[in-house]
ZADO-1210 file (C-alpha; in nm, 4 decimals, padded with zeros to 6 digits):
<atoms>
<atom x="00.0000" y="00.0000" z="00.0000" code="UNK" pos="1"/>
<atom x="00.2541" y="00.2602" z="00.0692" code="UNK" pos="2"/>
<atom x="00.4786" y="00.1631" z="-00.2612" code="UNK" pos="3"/>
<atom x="00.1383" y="00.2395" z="-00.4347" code="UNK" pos="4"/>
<atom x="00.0945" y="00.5783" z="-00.2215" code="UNK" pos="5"/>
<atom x="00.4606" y="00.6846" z="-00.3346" code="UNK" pos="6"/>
<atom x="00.3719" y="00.5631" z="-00.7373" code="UNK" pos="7"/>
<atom x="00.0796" y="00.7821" z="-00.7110" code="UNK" pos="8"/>
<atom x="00.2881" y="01.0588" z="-00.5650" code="UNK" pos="9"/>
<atom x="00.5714" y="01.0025" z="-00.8228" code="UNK" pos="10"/>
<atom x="00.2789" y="01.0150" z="-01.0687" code="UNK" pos="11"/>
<atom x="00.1366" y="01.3359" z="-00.9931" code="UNK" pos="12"/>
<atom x="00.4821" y="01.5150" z="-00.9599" code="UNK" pos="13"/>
<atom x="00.5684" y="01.4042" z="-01.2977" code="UNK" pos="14"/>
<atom x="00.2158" y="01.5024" z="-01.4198" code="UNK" pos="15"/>
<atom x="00.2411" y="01.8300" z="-01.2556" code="UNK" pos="16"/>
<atom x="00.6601" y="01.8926" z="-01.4268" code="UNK" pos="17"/>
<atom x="00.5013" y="01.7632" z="-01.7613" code="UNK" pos="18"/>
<atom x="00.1996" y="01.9827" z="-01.7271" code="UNK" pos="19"/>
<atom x="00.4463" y="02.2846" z="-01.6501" code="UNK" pos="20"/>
<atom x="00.6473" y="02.2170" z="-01.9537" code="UNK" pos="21"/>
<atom x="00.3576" y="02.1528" z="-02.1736" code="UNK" pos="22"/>
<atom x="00.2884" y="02.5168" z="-02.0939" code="UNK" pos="23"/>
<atom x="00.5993" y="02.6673" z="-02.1254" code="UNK" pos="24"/>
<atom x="00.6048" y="02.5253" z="-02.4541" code="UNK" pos="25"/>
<atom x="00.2615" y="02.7070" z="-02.5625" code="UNK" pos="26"/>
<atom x="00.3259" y="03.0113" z="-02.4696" code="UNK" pos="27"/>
<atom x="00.6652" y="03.0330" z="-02.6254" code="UNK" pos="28"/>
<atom x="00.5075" y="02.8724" z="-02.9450" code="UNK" pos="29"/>
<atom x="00.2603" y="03.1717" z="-02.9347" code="UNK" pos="30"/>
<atom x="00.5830" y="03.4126" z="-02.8537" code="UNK" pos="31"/>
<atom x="00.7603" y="03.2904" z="-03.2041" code="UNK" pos="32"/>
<atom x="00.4230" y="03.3686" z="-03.4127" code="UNK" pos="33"/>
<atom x="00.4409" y="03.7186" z="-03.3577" code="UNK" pos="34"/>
<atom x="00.7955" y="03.7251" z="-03.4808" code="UNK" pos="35"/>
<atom x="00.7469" y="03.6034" z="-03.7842" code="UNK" pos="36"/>
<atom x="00.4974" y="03.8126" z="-03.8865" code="UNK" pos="37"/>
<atom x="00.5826" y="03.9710" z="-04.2080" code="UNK" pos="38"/>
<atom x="00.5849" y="04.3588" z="-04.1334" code="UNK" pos="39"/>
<atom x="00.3047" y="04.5333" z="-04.3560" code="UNK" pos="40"/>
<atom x="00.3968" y="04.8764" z="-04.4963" code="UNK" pos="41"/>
<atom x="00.1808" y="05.1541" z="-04.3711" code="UNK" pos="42"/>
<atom x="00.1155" y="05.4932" z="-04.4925" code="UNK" pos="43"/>
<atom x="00.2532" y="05.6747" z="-04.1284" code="UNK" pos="44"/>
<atom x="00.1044" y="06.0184" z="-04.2316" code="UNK" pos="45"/>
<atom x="-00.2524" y="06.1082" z="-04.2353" code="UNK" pos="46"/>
<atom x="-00.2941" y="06.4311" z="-04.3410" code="UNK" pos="47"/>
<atom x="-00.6386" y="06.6035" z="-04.4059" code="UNK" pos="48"/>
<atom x="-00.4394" y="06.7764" z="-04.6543" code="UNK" pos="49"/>
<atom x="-00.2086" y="06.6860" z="-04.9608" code="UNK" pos="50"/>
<atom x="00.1509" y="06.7919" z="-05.0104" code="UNK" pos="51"/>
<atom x="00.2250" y="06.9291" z="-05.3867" code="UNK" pos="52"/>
<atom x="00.6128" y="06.9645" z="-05.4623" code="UNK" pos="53"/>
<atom x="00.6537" y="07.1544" z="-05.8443" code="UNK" pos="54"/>
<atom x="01.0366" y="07.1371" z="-05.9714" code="UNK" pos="55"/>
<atom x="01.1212" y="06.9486" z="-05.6149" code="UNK" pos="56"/>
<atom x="01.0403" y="07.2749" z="-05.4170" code="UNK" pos="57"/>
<atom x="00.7144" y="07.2359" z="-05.1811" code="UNK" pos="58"/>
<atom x="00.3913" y="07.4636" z="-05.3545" code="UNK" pos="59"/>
<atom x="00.0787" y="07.6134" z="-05.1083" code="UNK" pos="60"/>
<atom x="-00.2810" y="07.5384" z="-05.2611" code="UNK" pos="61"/>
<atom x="-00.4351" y="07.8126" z="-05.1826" code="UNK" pos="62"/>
<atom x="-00.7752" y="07.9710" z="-05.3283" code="UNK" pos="63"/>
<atom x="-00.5943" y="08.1845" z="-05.5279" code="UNK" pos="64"/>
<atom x="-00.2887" y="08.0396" z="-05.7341" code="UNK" pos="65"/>
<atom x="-00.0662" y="08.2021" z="-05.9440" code="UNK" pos="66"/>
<atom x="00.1504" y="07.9535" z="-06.2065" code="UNK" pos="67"/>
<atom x="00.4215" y="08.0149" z="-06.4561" code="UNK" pos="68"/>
<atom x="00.2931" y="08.0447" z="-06.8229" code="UNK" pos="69"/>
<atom x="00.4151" y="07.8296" z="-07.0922" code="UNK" pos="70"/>
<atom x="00.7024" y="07.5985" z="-06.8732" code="UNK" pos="71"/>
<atom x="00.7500" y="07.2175" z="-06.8350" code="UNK" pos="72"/>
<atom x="00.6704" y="07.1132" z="-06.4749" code="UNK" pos="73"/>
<atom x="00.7306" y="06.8491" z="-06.2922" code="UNK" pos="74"/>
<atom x="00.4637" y="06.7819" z="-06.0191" code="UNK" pos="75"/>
<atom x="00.4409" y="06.5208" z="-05.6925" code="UNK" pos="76"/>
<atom x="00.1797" y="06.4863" z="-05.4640" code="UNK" pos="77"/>
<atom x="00.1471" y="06.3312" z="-05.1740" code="UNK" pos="78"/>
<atom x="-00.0308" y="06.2230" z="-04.8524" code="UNK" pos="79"/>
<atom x="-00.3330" y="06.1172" z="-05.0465" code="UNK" pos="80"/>
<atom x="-00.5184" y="05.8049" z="-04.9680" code="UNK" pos="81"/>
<atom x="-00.4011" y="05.5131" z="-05.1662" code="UNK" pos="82"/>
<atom x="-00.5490" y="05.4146" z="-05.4999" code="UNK" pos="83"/>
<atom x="-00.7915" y="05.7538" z="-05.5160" code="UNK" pos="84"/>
<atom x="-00.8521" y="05.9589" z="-05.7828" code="UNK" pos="85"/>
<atom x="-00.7622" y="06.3296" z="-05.7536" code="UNK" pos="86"/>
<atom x="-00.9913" y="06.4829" z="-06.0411" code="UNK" pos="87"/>
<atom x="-00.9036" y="06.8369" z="-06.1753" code="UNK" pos="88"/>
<atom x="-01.2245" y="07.0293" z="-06.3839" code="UNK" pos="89"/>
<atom x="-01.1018" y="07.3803" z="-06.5027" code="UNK" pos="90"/>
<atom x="-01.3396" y="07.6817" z="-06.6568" code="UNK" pos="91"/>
<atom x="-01.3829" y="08.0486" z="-06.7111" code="UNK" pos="92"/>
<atom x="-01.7009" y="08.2158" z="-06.6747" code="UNK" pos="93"/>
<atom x="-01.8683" y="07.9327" z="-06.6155" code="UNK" pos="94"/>
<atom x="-01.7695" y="07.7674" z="-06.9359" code="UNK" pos="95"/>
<atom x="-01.5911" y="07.4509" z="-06.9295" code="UNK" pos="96"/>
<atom x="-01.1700" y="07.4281" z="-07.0623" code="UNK" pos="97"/>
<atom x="-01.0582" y="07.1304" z="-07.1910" code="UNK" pos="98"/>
<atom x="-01.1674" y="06.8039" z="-07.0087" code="UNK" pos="99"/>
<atom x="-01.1698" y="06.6882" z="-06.7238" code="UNK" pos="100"/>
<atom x="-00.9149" y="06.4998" z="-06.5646" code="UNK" pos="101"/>
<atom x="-00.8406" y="06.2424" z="-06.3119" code="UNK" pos="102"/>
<atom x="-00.5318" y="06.1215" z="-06.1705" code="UNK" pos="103"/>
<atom x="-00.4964" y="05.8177" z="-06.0362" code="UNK" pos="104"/>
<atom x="-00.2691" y="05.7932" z="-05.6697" code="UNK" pos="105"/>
<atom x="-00.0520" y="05.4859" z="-05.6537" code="UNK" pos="106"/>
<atom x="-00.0245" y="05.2127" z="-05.3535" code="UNK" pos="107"/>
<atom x="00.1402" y="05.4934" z="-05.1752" code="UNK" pos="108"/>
<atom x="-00.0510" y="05.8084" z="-05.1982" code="UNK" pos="109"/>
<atom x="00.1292" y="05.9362" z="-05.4573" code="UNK" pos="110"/>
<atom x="00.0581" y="06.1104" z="-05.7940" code="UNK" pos="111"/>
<atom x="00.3696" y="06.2277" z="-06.0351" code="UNK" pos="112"/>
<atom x="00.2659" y="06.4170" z="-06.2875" code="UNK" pos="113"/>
<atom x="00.4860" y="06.6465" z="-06.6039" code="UNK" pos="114"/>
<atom x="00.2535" y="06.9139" z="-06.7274" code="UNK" pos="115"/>
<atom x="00.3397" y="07.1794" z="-06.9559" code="UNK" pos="116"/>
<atom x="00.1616" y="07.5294" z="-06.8742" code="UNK" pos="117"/>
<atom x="-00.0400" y="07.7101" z="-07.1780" code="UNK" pos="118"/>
<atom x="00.1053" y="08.0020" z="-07.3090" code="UNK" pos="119"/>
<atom x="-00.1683" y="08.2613" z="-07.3104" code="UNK" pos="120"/>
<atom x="-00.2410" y="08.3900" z="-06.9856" code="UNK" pos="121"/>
<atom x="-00.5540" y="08.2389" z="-06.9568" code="UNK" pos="122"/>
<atom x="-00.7253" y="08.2063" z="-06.6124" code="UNK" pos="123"/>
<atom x="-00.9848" y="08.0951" z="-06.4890" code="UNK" pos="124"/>
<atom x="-01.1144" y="07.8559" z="-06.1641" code="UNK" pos="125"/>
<atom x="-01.0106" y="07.5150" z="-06.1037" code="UNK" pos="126"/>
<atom x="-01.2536" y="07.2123" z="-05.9262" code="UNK" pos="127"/>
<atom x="-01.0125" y="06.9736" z="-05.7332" code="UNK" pos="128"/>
<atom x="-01.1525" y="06.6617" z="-05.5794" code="UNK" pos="129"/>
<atom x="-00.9110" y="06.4514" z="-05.3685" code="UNK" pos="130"/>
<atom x="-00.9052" y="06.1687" z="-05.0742" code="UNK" pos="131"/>
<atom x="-00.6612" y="06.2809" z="-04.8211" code="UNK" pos="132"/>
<atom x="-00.4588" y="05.9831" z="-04.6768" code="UNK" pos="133"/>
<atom x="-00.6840" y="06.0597" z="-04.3196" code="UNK" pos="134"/>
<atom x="-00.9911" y="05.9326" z="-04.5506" code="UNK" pos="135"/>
<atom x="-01.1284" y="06.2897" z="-04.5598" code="UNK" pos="136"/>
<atom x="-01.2852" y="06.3869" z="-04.8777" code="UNK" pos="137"/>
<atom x="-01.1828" y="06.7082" z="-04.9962" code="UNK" pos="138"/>
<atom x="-01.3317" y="06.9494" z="-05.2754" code="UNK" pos="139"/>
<atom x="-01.1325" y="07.3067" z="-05.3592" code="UNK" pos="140"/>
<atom x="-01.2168" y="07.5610" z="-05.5670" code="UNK" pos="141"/>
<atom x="-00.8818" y="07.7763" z="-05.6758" code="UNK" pos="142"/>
<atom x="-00.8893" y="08.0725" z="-05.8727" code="UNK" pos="143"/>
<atom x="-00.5464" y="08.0221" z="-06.1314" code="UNK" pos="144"/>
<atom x="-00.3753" y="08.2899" z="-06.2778" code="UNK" pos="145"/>
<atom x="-00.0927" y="08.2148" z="-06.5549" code="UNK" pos="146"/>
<atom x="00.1922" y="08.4768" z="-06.4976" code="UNK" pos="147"/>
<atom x="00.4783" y="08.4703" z="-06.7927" code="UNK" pos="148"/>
<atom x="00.7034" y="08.6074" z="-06.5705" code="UNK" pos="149"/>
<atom x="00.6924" y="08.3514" z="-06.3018" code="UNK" pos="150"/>
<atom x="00.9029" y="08.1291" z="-06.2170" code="UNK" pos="151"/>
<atom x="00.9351" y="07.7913" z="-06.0576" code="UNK" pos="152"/>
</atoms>
């Protein structure tokens, strides 16, 4: 009777070390998951607002814009939401110029556009629709003056 007592002890200690281990075992199972998680790229700024660079140098969109006549420029914005359009309607007097257009943001937020400016110092208002990489829809209405003597 007591050999069976010990056994039964014996038995239970090694139940209790196994069930320890067992444990131990989980949790760092569970600990090595998480590390090989592939990281995920995420868009870190969310701005209600989009940053346009022309020529590299940073430009304010403002409701009244003034841009250089007849020039080649190269244009980046940013901090858009992902895979949104940014759509761009310009007219005068309430009639329509040229078409509209819509711009495309890649994976990033990002549109890169080259644009060459008209000659003529035509003005007239521009209708800008954007997502801003916060989610916040946006619509602007900027007043655009060509100036031949500006430049960027």
């Amino acid at each position: 009777m007591k050999s069976v007592v010990q056994f039964n002890k014996w038995l239970l200690a090694i139940c209790f070390i196994l069930g320890m281990l067992v444990s131990s075992l989980s949790a760092q199972v569970i600990g090595d998951d998480d590390e090989d998680d592939e990281a995920v790229p995420v868009n870190i700024v969310k701005a209600d607002k989009f940053l346009v660079k022309v020529n590299s140098k940073p430009v304010e969109i403002t409701e009244d814009l003034e841009i250089p006549e007849g020039q080649r420029l190269y244009v980046n914005v940013s901090q858009l939401k992902p895979n949104t359009y940014v759509i761009v309607k310009f007219q005068k007097i309430g009639m329509k110029l040229g078409e509209t257009k819509m711009f495309l943001a890649n994976n990033h937020g990002v549109v890169d556009l080259e644009i060459q400016t008209p000659k003529p110092g035509v003005g007239g208002t521009a209708f800008l629709k954007y997502t801003a990489s916060s989610g916040k829809e946006v619509e602007m209405k900027i007043k655009v003056k060509f100036n031949k003597n500006l430049k960027i």
